[in-house]
N, C-alpha and C positions, 0 to 999 in steps of 0.2 A: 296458219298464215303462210300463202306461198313465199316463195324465195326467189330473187334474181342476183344474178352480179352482173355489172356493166364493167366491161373493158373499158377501160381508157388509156391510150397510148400518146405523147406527142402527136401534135397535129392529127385530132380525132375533129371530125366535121359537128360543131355544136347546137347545130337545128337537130340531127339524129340525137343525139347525146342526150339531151336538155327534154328532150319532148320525150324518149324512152322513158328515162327516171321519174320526170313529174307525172306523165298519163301511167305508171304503173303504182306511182307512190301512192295516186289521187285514187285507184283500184284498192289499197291496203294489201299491197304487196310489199315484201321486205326485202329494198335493196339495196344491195352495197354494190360500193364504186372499187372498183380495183384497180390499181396504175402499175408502171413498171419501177416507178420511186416513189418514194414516201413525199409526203406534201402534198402540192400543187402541180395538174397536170394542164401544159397550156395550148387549146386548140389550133385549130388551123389558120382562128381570125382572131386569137388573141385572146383568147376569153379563158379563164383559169379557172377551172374547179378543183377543190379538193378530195382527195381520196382516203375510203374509209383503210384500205390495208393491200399490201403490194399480190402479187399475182403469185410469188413463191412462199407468200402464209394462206394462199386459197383453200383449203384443204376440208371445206364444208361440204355439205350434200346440196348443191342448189338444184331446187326444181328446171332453172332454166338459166342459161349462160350466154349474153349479148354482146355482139361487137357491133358497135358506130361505125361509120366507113369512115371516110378524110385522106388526104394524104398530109405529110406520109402518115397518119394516124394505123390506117390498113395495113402498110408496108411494114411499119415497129410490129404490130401484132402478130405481122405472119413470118416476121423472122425469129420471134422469140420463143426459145424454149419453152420458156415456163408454162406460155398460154399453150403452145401446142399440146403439154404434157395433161394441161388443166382440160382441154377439149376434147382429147384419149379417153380419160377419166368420167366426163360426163356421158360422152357416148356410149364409153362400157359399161355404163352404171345404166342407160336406158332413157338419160333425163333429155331435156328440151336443149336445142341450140339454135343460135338466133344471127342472121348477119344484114347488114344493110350496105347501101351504095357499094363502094368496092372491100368493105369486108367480107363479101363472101369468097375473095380470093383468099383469105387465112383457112376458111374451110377445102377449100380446095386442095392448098399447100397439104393440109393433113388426110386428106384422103376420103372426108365426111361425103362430097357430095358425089361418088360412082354410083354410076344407078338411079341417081335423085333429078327431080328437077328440078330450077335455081335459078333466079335471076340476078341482075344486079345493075351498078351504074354500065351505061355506054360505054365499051370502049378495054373491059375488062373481062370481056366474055371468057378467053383464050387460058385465061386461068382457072375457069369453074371445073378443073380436072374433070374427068368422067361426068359431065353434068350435062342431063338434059337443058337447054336453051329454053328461056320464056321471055315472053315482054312483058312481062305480068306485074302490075303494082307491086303485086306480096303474091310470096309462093309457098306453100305449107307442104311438105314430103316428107313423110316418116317421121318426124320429130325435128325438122330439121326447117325454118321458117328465114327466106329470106325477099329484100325487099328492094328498092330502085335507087331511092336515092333522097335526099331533102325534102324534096316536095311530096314524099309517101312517107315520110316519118310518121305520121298521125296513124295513117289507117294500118302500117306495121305494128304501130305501140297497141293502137286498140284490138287486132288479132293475137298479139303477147296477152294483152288484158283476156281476151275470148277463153284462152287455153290456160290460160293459170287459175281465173275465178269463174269461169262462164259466160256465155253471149249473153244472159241478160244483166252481166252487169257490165260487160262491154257497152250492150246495147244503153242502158243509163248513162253511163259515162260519153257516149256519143249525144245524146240530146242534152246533156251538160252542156257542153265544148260546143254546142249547137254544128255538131258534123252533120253531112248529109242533106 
């Protein structure tokens, strides 16, 4: 069974969040929620989930490692050690990493996207360090998969689904959800 963890930070944007986990859960992927504290992490609009184990017990081999955007949802994750150490770790290991709206400025901050192309929300471009520019819904570069913003959460979670289980069970999980 593949693997994911979902970053969660204070003020993470809950359309990304909510629609990553359920469209990878509803794939039979295995993921856990990571936060910066134990408990309850509370989004940008109020909305509270709980987390399965903090970002400094991460210490598993995940196939794939996702950050939400939000503010400051983005901003807690890219100043925080632990994830950066956590995103080191997955890079040098070879595995998948995933950012949306303005989380791709944590990949940034660490150096992930030189050389890569990358999008992200409006407005945050200035941060994709070394990052080729795209307007691109969802942008796939070397293992490195990032996406626009709320209104692409769908078709970023079902390119996660694509690369973890396969497009034909993307593709299923799309005439589910009736996308397309």
């Amino acid at each position: 069974m593949p693997t994911a963890a979902v970053l969660l930070a204070p003020g993470f944007e809950e359309i990304e969040a909510i629609t990553i986990i359920d469209v990878l859960r509803r794939a039979d992927v295995d993921v856990r929620l990571l936060g910066q504290e134990e408990g309850r992490v509370t989004g940008a609009h109020g909305v509270r989930v709980e987390v399965d184990q903090l970002f400094s017990d991460a210490w598993e081999d995940w196939d794939l490692v996702v950050l939400p955007g939000g503010l400051p949802g983005a901003t807690n994750l890219r100043d925080d050690d632990r994830v950066q150490g956590l995103l080191r770790r997955q890079r040098d290991a070879g595995r998948g990493v995933a950012a949306i709206c303005a989380a791709p400025i944590v990949l940034g901050a660490a150096g992930m996207l030189e050389g890569r192309t990358a999008t992200c929300y409006p407005g945050f471009e200035d941060q994709l360090t070394g990052a080729t520019l795209s307007t691109e819904a969802v942008v796939v570069d070397d293992g490195i998969t990032t996406s626009r913003g709320p209104g692409t959460a769908l078709a970023f979670s079902l390119e996660l689904v694509a690369q973890l289980c396969g497009p034909a069970k993307a593709e299923e999980l799309a005439a589910g959800l009736l996308v397309g």
